[in-house]
Structure formats: C-alpha cells, structure tokens
N, C-alpha and C positions, 0 to 999 in steps of 0.2 A: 504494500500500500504506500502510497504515495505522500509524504508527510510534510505539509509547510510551516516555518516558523518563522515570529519575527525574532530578530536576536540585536543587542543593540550593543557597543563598544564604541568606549570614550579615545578620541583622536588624541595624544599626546602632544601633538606636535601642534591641535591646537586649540587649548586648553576650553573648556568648556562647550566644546561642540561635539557632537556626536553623530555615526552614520549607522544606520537603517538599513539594514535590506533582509529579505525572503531568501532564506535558502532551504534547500529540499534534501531529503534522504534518498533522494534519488537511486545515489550508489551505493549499495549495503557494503560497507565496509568492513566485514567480516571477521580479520584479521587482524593480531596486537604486532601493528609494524609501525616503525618508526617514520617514515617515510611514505605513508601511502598518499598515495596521488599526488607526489612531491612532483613528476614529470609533468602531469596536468596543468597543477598546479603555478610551476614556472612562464606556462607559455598564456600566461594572462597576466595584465596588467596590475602592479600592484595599486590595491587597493588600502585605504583602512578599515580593517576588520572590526566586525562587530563582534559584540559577545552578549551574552546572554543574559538578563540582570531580572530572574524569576522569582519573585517572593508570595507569599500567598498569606497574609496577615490572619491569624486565629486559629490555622491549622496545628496541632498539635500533639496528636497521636495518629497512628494508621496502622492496617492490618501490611503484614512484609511476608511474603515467603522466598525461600530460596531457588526458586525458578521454578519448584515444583509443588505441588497441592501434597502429593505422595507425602505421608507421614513416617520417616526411619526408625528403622526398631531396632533390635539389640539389646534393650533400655531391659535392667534390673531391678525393681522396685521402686516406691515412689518417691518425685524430688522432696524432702524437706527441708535440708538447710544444705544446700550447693556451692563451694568452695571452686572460685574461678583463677586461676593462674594464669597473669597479663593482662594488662590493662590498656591493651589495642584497640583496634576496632573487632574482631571476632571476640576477645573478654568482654566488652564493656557493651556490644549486641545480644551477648547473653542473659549478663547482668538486669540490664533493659528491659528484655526481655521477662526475663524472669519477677521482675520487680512491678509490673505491670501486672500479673497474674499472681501476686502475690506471696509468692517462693522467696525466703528466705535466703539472700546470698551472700559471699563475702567475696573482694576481690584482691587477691594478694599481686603485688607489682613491684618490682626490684628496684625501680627506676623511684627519682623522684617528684615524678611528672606521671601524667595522665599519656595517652596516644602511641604511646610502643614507635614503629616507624613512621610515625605521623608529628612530624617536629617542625612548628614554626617557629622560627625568631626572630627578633627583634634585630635588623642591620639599617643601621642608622636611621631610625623612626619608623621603617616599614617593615610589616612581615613579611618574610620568605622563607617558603618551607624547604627545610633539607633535608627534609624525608618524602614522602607520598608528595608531588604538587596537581596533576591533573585528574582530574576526571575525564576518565577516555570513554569514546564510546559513550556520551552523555544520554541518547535519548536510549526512554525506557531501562537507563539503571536505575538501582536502590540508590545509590549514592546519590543521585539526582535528585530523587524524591526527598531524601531524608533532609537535603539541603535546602529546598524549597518549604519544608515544615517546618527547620528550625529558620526562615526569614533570611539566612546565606545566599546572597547573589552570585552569580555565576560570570565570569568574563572568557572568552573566548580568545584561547590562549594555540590555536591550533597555528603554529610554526611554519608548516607546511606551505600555508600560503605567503610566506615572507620570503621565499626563495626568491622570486625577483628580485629585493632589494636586500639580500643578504649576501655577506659578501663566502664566495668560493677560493680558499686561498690556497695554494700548492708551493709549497715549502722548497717543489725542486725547479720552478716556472715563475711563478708571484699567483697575482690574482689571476683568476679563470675568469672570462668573458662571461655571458651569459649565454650567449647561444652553445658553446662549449659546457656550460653546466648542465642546462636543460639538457645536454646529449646524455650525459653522464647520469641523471636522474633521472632519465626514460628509460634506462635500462633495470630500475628500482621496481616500475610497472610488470613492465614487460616477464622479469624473471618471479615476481611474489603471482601476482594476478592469471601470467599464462602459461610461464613455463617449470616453476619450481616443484610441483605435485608430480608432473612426467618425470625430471630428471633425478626425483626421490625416487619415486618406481623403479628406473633404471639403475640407480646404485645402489636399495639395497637399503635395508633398516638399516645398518651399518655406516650410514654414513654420516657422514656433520654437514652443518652447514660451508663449512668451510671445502668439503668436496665438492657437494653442488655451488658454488660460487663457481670454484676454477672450472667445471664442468660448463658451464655458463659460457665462462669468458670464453674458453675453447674454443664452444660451439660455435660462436659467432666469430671466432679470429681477430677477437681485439688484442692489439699490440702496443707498444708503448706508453705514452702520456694517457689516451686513450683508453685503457688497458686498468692502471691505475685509477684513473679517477673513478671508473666503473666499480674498479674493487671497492675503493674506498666508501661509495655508499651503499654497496648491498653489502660494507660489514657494518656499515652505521645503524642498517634498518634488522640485522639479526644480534649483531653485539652491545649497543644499547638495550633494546627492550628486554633482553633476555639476563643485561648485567652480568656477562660470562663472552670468554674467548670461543671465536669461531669452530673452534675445531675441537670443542668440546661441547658443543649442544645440537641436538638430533633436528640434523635434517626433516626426519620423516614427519619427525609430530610441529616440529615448525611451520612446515607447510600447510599441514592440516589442520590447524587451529582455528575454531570458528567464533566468534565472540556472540552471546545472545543479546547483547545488543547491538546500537545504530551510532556511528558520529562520522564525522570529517576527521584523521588524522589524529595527532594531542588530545584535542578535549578542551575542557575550560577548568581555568582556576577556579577555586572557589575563593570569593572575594574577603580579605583580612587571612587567609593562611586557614589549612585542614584543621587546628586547632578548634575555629569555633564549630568544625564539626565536632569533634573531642569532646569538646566543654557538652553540648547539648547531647549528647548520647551520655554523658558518664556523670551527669549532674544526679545529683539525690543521691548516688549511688555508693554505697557500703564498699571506700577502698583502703588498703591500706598499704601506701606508699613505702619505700625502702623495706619490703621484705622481701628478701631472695628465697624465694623456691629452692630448697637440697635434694628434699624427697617426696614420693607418694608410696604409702605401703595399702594395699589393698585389705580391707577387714572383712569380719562376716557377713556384715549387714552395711557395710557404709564405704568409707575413706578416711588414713590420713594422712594429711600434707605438713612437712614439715620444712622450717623456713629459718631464717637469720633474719632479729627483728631492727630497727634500726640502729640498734646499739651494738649489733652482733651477737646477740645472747638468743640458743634456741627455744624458737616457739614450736606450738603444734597447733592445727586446726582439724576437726574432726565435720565429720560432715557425710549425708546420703549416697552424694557425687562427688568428683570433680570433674571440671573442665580445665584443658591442657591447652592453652593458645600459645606458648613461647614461638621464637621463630625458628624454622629447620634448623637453622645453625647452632642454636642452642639445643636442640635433640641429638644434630649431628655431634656436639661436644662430649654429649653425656653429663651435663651438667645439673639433669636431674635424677635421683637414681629411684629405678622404681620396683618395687618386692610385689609381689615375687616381680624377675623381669621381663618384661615386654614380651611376647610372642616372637617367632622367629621369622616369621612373615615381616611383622610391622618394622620389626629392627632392619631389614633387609630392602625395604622402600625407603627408607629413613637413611641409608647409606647409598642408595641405587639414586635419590633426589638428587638434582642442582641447585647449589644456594649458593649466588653472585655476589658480587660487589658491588654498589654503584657508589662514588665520592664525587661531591659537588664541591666546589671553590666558586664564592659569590664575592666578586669585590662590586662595591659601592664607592663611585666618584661624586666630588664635589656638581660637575656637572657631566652630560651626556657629551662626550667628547666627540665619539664617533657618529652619532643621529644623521650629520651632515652629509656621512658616507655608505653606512649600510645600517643594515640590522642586524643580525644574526650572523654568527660567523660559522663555515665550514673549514675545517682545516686538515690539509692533509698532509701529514709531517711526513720529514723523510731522513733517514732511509725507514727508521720503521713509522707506518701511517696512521697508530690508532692512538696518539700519545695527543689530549686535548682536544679530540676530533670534533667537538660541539662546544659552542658557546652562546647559550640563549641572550638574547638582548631582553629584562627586563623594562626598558624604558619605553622601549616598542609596544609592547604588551599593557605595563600598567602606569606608565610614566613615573617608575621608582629610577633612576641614573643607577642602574647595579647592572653589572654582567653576571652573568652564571656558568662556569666551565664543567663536563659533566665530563668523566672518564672512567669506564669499566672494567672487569678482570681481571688480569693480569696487570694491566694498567693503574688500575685502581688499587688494588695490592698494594704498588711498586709503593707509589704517594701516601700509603699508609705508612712507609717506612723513615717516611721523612721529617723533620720539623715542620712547623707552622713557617716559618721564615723560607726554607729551600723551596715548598710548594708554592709561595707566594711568587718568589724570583721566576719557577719555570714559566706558572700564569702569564708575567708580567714580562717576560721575555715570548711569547706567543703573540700578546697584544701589539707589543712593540713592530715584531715583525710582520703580523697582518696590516698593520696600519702604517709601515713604513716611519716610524719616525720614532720620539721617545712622549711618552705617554704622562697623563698627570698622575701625582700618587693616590692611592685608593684612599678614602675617609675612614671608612670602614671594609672590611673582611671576616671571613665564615666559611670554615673547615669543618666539612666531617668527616667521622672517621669511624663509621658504620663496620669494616672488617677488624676493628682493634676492641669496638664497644660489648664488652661482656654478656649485653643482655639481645645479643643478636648475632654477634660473628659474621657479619653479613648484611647484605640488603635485600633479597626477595627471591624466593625460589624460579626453578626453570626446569624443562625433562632433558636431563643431558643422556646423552651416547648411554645405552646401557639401561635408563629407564624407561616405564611408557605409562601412561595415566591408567592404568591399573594401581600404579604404584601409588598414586595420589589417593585414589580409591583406597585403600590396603591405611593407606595414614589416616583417614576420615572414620575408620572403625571403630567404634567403641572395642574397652577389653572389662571383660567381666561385666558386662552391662555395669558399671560404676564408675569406667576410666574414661571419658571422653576426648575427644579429640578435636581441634576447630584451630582456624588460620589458613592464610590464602594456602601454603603448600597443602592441603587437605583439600581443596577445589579445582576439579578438573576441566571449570569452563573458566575459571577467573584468576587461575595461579596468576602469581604476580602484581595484583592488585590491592588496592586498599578496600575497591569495596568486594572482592572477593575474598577479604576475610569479615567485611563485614556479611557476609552473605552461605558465611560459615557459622557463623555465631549465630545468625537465624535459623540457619539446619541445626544445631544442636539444640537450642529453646526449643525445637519442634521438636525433638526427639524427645525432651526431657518432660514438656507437656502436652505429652503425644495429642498434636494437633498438628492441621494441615498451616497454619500460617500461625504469627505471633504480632503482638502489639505492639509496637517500638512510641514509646515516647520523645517527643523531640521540646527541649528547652530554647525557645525561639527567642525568648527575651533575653535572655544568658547571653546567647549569641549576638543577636543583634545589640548587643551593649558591648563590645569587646572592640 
C-alpha cells in the first residue's frame, strides 16, 4: 500500500524557516543497509530535508506486541515478584510492562544511569547520543509509536540524501567529483537490491560479505580508482550497520535480511537524544542503579540473582522470574554465572553470535567551518580504507556545529586502545586533510569507548560466518521456565537495534503475562520537559 506523509525539517542554514514536502513509501526498503538508495539518491538535487516532528498530546499508554498476537510459552508458574537485569530498553519494556499489569518488579542495573546502549550527552549544550541515535525504518515501528506517546518529535536525519553535497574524499586522489561518486554509489544499488542474494547462492553459506564484495567487483571488471571507491562503499553499507569487519559476517543472512518495517535509509532522530525515550519508559519504575549482576542460581519454585551493591558489599534478590537483558558481550564474557549452567544449546549461540564495535568521536566547533563546502564526509583512507570512513555532519541535520566520526571493528578496536588525546589528533588530522587546510580547534569533544565498557564489551550484535538466526532463536528461550531471556541479540527480525530490544522486552511481558500484547506506558511530560 501506498503511504503519504507530510514530514517537516528545520533548514539550518536558514534559521527559522522550514520545508514541507510529501514523501511516499513507495520503495519498501526492506533491508538494514547503510546506504540504501544512496545511488538514487545522488542523482537528485540537493535539497533540505525535512523530518518529521509527530506528537500527539494526551496519549499515554497503548496496547504493543512484538510483531506477533502469538502468545510464547515455556513460562513456569506465575509472575509474582520479577527480578529484571539491565536497564535498556528490553529491561525497562519489561519493567513497563509488567508495572502496568500490576507485577511486582525490581530492576537491577550496573551502570549508573538508566538506557544501557542508549547514551545521550551533553556536548557543548546539545545532546548527542553515543549510543543508539536513529530510528530506522521509522514507519510502523514501536519505537515510532512509543515516541509519539511520550510527545518526542522526530527529525529526519536520513544521510542518504546529502550525498550531493557531501563531500567524497580519496586519500590517494583528493576529492571525488560527483559524477565519479554517484558511479561508485550505484554500485551500492545494484549489488544489495539485485545482485547480492544470487552471488550468496553461488558461494555458498560459507561465505562473508567480504567474498561476495570481491565476487562483485570481479564480475563487472572494475579496476583501479574505480575499483576502490566501489569497494569502499559496499564495505560502508555491510561494515557499519553490522559494526564488524567484512570478512567476518555472513554473506548469506546479510543478504537476506528483511526488516518488518518501512523508511528511506537512517531514519530520524529523535528530537533532544534517545534519552527522553529512556526517561518515559523507565519512569515510576523500581530500579536500582550501580548493582552489578554476579549471578543467577535457579530455585524450586523461583530465582536468585545475586549482585554487588553500590558499595560493593553482596546483595541477593529472590524472586518468581528473572529476566536477563545484558548485552551479548556481557554473556559472551561470562560475567554472569549461572547454576546450575546454561544449557548446551544456548551457551553454543551465545558463542556462535557477532557482537561488534561501533566508536563514535563527536567534536563540537565554535562555529560550522565547513557548511560552506559540504556536508557529510566520505573518506577513503589509504592504503588501508576503513580507518574514519564516515563523518556525519550534525549541523546539516540539526544545526548543532559538531561532527561525528563513526569507525567499526577492527577499526574500532584499534581507537579503543588509545588515549583521548591520540584519537582526537587522528580525527583532527582527517579533517584537516579532507578540507585541505588547518582547521579550528574543537570547543568541545566525546569519546566512546563501548569495546572497553564492562557492562557491554561491545556495541550490538550481528550473524557472523558460523551463525544463523536459529541461533538468535536458541538465545530468546527461556531455561526452566524461570530464566528468561530478552535484548536485540535474542530478535531475529530487529538484531541490532534499539527498538528491537525494545520489542524483546514486549515478547517476554507476553510470555510472563501470557497474553497476546502488553500495555506500555509512556511518560510524555517527563519527556517533553527534558
């Protein structure tokens, strides 16, 4: 069906006017790529983008399921006081959940903050999240809805169409033309949309993305400069979204990945940082901050979870249930131990998963130095080409003067192993050379360091070489009907996402109050007061 909306986005460039237009869901965008319809995209004028800015004043609770009516079983007796571990979005969906229907819960969280991988801050007066920032895929997600309940406006942050005026910069050339980009980002189309599903076929579960790339280039005999810049965005569009190196994540289920819902590309901010989604999900709600999760032992009739309280002195919580939202990486560590231990199955998808890295560097200038000349930078370093490959232009976006440099993998890794200061130099030596000259200094700056942070090891899971969303399935299983399980790594239609762990934490609220859907409350004034 055919779907029109108005969407509205404030021009930066000129301050209090805004553009209007109708756009359509015409193209089911099916797929979680970085780059989709970036070729299209190019060979139209740039425009300024609107975004979305939907509130709906009084709304304040709603019925949510997780894509299905079906109600999950497994479930061992009834919830009465429910012990949640993590205070993400799949905990604090629980929570929610549960707290609406009148279940007794408690939320244990390590951290000492609300939102798990959902981190805004504060750089230089505006937020920017350096965790979760988009809503992909916006029409008909939960995330959508739930943001429109809690009075959170939305901007349309889809990147995609700023390739016109972004600049494409080759480390071993300078800048790329645009006609020469658009060549290079048609090939982005061409290998996700028409040829990538056949050349999995032909290689073989076995393969990466990284084989089908060069399979690609092969087949069509690109050579040289040519050659490269091709590569460089169809590893943009597999080694971003999936926050893992090329040649470690499966071809086959890359390919095949369908999203149950509808957008253009990115997606949209949500307006003031994922926080005041945070805040309005996790309001009212029974948490307690700085306690690390050690253990869960399984009892006759219940649960318990044992913790380090903020003093470091151990606690215990007894309880019906629990629910287990940490993130893969923190299962992958073994950081909780649990008696008796885990099944052999579940331990064996929990090592068979991919859980990436993603590290952002946001500097914040005095003023938008570059505005004058592009937006968004592509960069293709050399000799090796994934080192700072993206740099969002916030100003573009929501007229905050900040860049954002985004770098994965192995790459990401590397930057974890550095100071604050060596990470700042490389940024600031990229800038330098994209922009030919010597740059102002940053006001402000903002490093994360997601691969080093104990209560994640990581940034978001992926199906690498060796898994397949069975595997996902096998982690979303309860053990003993009393151990639950929830977070985007447990979702086989939404891994990698924020709202697919919130859309985990609804499937488990439905399993616990064996019902077909749950009541999610949303704190609209909380939010819109933030």
């Amino acid at each position: 069906m055919l779907r029109t909306f108005d969407v509205v986005r404030r021009n930066p460039y000129a301050p209090g006017k805004a553009t209007r237009r109708a756009e359509s869901s015409c193209v089911d965008l099916t797929r979680r790529r970085f780059l989709q319809l970036a070729g299209l995209a190019s060979a139209v004028a740039a425009t300024a983008r609107p975004g979305s800015a939907l509130t709906i004043p009084g709304v304040t609770s709603g019925q949510f399921d997780d894509g299905s009516r079906r109600i999950p079983g497994g479930l061992a007796g009834d919830p009465e006081r429910v012990i949640v571990i993590g205070a993400g979005f799949a905990g604090l969906a629980v929570a929610n959940a549960l707290g609406s229907a009148g279940v007794e819960c408690v939320v244990l969280e390590g951290r000492d903050r609300l939102g798990g991988r959902a981190h805004t801050v504060d750089v230089g007066g505006s937020p920017i999240d350096l965790g979760c920032s988009w809503i992909t895929d916006p029409v008909g997600n939960p995330m959508t809805r739930f943001a429109i309940m809690s009075g959170v406006a939305q901007i349309n942050a889809t990147i995609e169409l700023d390739v016109p005026t972004s600049r494409f910069y080759d480390q071993r050339t300078g800048v790329v033309p645009l006609p020469s980009t658009a060549q290079a980002v048609a090939h982005v189309l061409r290998f996700e949309e028409v040829e990538a599903s056949a050349i999995s076929a032909t290689l073989g579960p076995g393969a990466s993305t990284k084989d089908g790339i060069l399979y690609y280039l092969d087949k069509h005999g690109l050579r040289g400069n040519a050659r490269r810049r091709a590569e460089y965005f169809l590893r943009l569009i597999t080694e971003v979204p999936d926050a893992t190196d090329w040649d470690l994540d499966s071809l086959q289920y890359w390919a095949s990945y369908d999203s149950p819902y509808v957008g253009f590309g990115q997606g949209n901010f949500p307006v003031g940082g994922y926080v005041r989604l945070v805040d309005s999900l996790g309001f009212d709600t029974d948490v307690r901050l700085r306690h690390r999760v050690t253990g869960v032992t399984l009892e006759p009739d219940g649960v318990r979870v044992s913790a380090l309280d903020p003093g470091g002195a151990p606690v215990e919580f007894t309880g019906s249930h629990v629910v287990v939202t940490p993130p893969l990486g923190v299962l992958k560590a073994g950081d909780i131990a649990f008696a008796p231990a885990l099944p052999a199955g579940k331990l064996g998808a929990i090592a068979r998963l991919g859980f990436g890295t993603f590290e952002k560097v946001v500097m914040r200038f005095a003023e938008p130095y570059w505005a004058a000349k592009h937006t968004n930078i592509f960069f293709l370093s050399d000799p090796d080409p994934m080192r700072f490959p993206l740099i969002v232009d916030y100003f573009h976006i929501e007229g905050v003067p900040a860049l954002g440099a985004f770098n994965v993998g192995s790459h990401a890794i590397e930057l974890d192993g550095l100071n604050d200061a060596e990470v700042i130099a490389r940024m600031k030596d990229v800038l330098r050379t994209v922009n030919g000259g010597p740059i102002p200094r940053p006001t402000d700056v903002a490093i994360t360091r997601w691969g080093n942070d104990p209560f994640s090891h990581g940034s978001y899971s992926y199906i690498q070489l060796g898994a397949t969303p069975a595997d996902q399935d096998t982690l979303a299983q309860p053990v003993a009907g009393r151990i639950l399980f929830a977070g985007e790594a447990s979702s086989r239609t939404r891994f990698g996402y924020a709202d697919g762990a919130l859309t985990t934490g609804i499937r488990e609220a439905k399993r616990l109050l064996r019902q077909p859907s749950v009541e999610l409350q949303a704190h609209g004034s909380l939010a819109l007061g933030r």
